[in-house]
Steps between C-alpha positions, in 0.01 A plus 500: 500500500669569821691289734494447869828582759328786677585749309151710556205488294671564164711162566213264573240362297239465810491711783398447869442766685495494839312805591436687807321824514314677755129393435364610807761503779517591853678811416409465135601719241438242225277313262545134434122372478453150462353562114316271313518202821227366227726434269443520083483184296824504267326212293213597261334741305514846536200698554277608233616780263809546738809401237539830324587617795684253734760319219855466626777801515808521287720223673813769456318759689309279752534124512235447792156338368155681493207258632286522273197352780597784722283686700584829287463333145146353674405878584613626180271243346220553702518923416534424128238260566254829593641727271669688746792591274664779717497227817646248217788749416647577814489133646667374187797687701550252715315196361781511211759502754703196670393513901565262781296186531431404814513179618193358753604280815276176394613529106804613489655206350253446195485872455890532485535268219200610326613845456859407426386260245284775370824745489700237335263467159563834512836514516485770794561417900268537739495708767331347839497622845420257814403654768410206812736548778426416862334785673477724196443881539525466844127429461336783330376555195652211334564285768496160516773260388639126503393375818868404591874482403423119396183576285706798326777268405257302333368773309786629372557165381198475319590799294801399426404169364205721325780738362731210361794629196259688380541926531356684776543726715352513872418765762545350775358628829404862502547610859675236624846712564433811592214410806829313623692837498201693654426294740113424392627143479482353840863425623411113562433512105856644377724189487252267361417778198847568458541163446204439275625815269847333473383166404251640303772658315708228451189212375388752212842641415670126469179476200698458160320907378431670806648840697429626829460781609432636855267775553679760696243753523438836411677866580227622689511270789847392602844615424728219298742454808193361653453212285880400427496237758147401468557459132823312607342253696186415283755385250553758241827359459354200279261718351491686182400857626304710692142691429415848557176644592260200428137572549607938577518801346820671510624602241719291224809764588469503886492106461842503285662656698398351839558150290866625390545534851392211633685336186797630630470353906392192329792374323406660142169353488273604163138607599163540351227766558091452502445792281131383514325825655792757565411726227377812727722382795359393896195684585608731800200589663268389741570155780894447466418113533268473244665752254602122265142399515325605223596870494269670244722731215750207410547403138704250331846497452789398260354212305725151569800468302866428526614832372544668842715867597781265684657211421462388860182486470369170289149591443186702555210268566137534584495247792194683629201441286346827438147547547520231841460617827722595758221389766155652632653811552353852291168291406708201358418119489736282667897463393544360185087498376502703158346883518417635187422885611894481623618338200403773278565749776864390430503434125378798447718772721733652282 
């Protein structure tokens, strides 16, 4: 359907995309959580009475597949389940929807070629995000991480053999950029994760279907010139793009044009956008640094497709799931555990 060069999203079958947004940060003024670190079985049935709801897109509007054993379609189930129709309604707006899946540290492997096996019957590409650098989130809410350079290495390799020829397309490391540029990211740590971005970079993007991109943020925490050099260095010359506002909630024109932007210090790189929860725009009120975590008011934004306002701009994606949490922040579970209230919360903002 597509073929591979790095000619952004629309010129790639599988995409890999190296994402870095603010989840907590030092300075924070973004969102990246470390969503669904439990991971969703790509292999198997889907929940009871979900289908009507969670069948795949139109391939020419959206090519990205829908898990059908999400944690949304398992909701939906479990309101239709009661006969709580109204509940049922508004989370069929995101359980029909293609979202991130997120891959866990011990099973990353087995779940990689699970869901891209599960994409591939359906002739659609899946959409993963890994998330396991070294000294992630500087420690907070989703901290945690490969223990080293050496075990990362190894972990990327595992997904890569997971991934094989078949279609996908990766997150990769929410975070992982940016807390270099604000400095949350101790200074011992920046070589080594430069390092581990680049080659990173370069294992998935050699695979015979797969882009990268590299997250590069959001426009309400850094300016582009900021993250020219960074991008530079973490490889985004091999890569197939940048991503824009993973995880956040600025809005889908504030992130084209901070991505044009950027697209122009970074060689005429393509971009995509996490359109996930950017419906009402960033909450602006109360703590500045935990504005990203579950601010209440949010609702979801431009559904995933290809059809985007720029040609720059590849995609819009839902590489947050909706409905997980940003952390134990505003009476939340931890990052990445499912919570229903907010899930319809969004779904059902207009």
């Amino acid at each position: 359907m597509y073929g591979k060069g790095g000619r952004g999203w629309r010129g790639a079958v599988a995409v890999v995309l190296v994402a870095s947004a603010v989840l907590a940060g030092c300075s924070s003024g973004g969102g990246a959580n470390g969503g669904g670190e439990d991971g969703d079985s790509g292999a198997g049935p889907a929940p009871r009475d979900s289908g009507a709801a969670v069948g795949q897109r139109p391939k020419d509007h959206d090519p990205y597949w829908v898990n059908p054993r999400g944690k949304a379609a398992g909701a939906l189930a479990a309101y239709r389940a009661d006969g709580k129709e109204r509940e049922a309604r508004l989370l069929a707006r995101i359980a029909r929807e293609p979202v991130g899946q997120w891959l866990t540290p011990e099973g990353a492997g087995r779940e990689a070629r699970g869901f891209t096996e599960a994409a591939a019957r359906a002739d659609r590409t899946a959409l993963l995000v890994l998330y396991n650098i070294p000294h992630r989130d500087c420690g907070q809410y989703s901290g945690g991480g490969a223990a080293d350079g050496n075990a990362y290495r190894a972990w990327i390799d595992e997904v890569a053999a997971g991934i094989g020829d078949r279609p996908a397309a990766v997150v990769l490391e929410p975070d992982a950029l940016l807390h270099l540029v604000d400095g949350c990211t101790p200074g011992e740590f920046h070589e080594e994760r430069y390092d581990l971005l680049k080659g990173a970079i370069e294992k998935l993007g050699a695979l015979p279907r797969t882009a990268v991109y590299l997250d590069a943020g959001n426009p309400g925490w850094q300016r582009p010139e900021a993250l020219a050099e960074p991008l530079r260095r973490a490889g985004i010359g091999a890569a197939d793009g940048f991503a824009v506002n993973v995880s956040n909630f600025e809005t889908t024109a504030r992130s084209l044009s901070y991505g044009k932007e950027l697209s122009r210090l970074a060689g005429g790189k393509h971009f995509v956008i996490d359109t996930s929860r950017n419906g009402n725009g960033p909450y602006r009120q109360g703590d500045p640094g935990e504005r990203w975590c579950n601010p209440p008011g949010r609702a979801l934004g431009e559904p995933p497709t290809t059809r985007t306002a720029d040609p720059l701009a590849d995609a819009y994606l839902w590489v947050k799931r909706p409905g997980e949490s940003d952390g134990t922040c505003k009476g939340g579970p931890k990052a990445g555990e499912w919570w229903g209230d907010y899930a319809l919360g969004l779904a059902g903002q207009p």
